[in-house]
C-alpha positions, -999 to +999 in steps of 0.1 A: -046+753+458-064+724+440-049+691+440-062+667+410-077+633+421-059+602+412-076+580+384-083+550+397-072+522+375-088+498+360-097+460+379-102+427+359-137+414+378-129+381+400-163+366+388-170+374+349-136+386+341-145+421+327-130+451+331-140+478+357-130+508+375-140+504+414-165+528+426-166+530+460-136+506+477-103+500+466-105+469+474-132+462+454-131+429+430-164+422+416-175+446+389-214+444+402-239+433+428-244+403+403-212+391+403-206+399+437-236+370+444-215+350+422-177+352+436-194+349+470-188+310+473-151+312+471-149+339+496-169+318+520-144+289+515-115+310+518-132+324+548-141+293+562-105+278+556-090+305+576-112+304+602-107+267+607-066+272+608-074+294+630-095+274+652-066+247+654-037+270+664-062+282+692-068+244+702-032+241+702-022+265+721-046+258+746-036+218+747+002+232+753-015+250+784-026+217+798+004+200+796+022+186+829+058+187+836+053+151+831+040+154+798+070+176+787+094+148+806+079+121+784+079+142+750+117+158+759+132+120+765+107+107+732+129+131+711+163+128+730+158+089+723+153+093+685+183+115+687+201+086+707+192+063+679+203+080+649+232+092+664+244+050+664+226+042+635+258+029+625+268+009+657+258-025+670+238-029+704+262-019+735+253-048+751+257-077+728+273-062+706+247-076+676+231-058+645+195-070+636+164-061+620+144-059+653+131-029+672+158-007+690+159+013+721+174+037+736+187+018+766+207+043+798+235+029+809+224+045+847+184+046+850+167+071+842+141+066+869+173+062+895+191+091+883+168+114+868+201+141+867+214+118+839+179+110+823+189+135+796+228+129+795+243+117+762+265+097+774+246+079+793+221+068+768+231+042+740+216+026+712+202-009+727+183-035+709+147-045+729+159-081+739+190-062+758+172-036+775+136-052+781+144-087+791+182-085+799+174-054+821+199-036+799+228-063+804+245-037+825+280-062+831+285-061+789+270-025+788+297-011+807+325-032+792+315-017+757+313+016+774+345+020+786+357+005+750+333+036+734+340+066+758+369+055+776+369+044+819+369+080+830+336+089+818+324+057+828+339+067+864+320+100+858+288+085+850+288+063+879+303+084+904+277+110+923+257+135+908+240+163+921+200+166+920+185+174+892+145+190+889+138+199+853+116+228+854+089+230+820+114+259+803+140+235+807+122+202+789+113+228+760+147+236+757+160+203+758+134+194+729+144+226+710+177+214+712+179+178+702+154+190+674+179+207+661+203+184+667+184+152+649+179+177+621+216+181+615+220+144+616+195+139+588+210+162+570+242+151+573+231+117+562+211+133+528 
C-alpha cells in the first residue's frame, strides 16, 4: 500500500519576503542561497547573543563554586538585614528611640560575632540608626529597655539566657537567603 506524501506548505522568505516551498529542510527560511547570504547577519547576532547569555550563566555558576562559607555568611546576614530594616520601616531607632533621615542599620541586640547562634534570629536584630550602633556600640542599657517594651521581658530573658552552638553549614545560608527573599518580597508587596 502506497501512502501519498504530505505537500509541504508554503514559507514567507525571512530575507526578501517571497513566497517559497522548502526543498530540502523543514526548517528552512530563506527562499535561496542569495538570500540566505543576506539573512545571515541576523542569525550571527542571534547566535552570538545566545552564546554570550550563555557564557554568563557558565561564569556564574562557576563564581557560585568559589564561594566560602564566609561569603554565603556575609550575603545570608546582607539580606536578613534588609529584611530587618523593612520590617521597622515604620519604627523609631530601639535605642534612642529617634526618626531621622540618616543611614540605618541593622543593629543585634546580642552580637553577632559573640553569638553567632543568634546572628540570624529575628528577634534579636532591630532596626538601629548608625550613631546608635556605630558609635554608641549599640546603646545596649536603652536597647533592652525598648526591647522588653517591643517583645515583652520573656523573650528578652530568652535572648539573653544560653544558647546552644550554632555552625551554619553553606545549604543552610542558602536557605536562610531563600527564605528572607521571600520574605522581603511579601513585605514589598504588602506595602504596594
Amino acid at each position: 500500500m502506497r501512502t501519498a506524501l504530505k505537500e509541504v506548505k508554503q514559507k514567507t522568505c525571512k530575507a526578501c519576503g517571497g513566497k517559497f516551498r522548502p526543498s530540502f529542510n523543514s526548517t528552512q527560511v530563506v527562499c535561496s542561497v542569495k538570500c540566505a547570504q543576506a539573512h545571515a547577519p541576523v542569525n550571527q547576532q542571534k547566535a552570538r547573543k545566545a552564546i554570550d547569555q550563555r557564557e554568563r550563566r557558565e561564569i556564574k555558576v562557576r563564581k557560585e563554586k568559589l564561594k566560602s562559607r564566609a561569603d554565603h555568611l556575609k550575603e545570608a546576614q546582607v539580606v536578613v538585614n534588609q529584611y530587618v530594616r523593612l520590617r521597622d520601616a515604620d519604627l523609631p531607632c530601639v535605642s534612642c528611640g529617634r526618626f531621622h533621615d540618616g543611614q540605618w542599620h541593622a543593629g543585634h541586640f546580642r552580637s553577632a560575632g559573640g553569638h553567632p547562634e543568634l546572628r540570624f534570629e529575628p528577634l534579636n536584630i532591630w532596626r538601629q540608626c548608625a550613631p546608635c550602633n556605630t558609635h554608641k556600640s549599640g546603646d545596649l542599657v536603652n536597647y533592652r529597655a525598648e526591647l522588653v517594651r517591643r517583645i515583652g521581658a520573656e523573650k528578652v530573658e530568652w535572648l539573653e539566657g544560653p544558647h546552644e552552638a550554632k555552625r551554619y553549614t553553606i545549604d543552610d545560608l542558602k536557605a536562610i537567603k531563600a527564605e528572607y527573599r521571600a520574605k522581603i518580597k511579601q513585605l514589598k508587596e504588602a506595602a504596594a
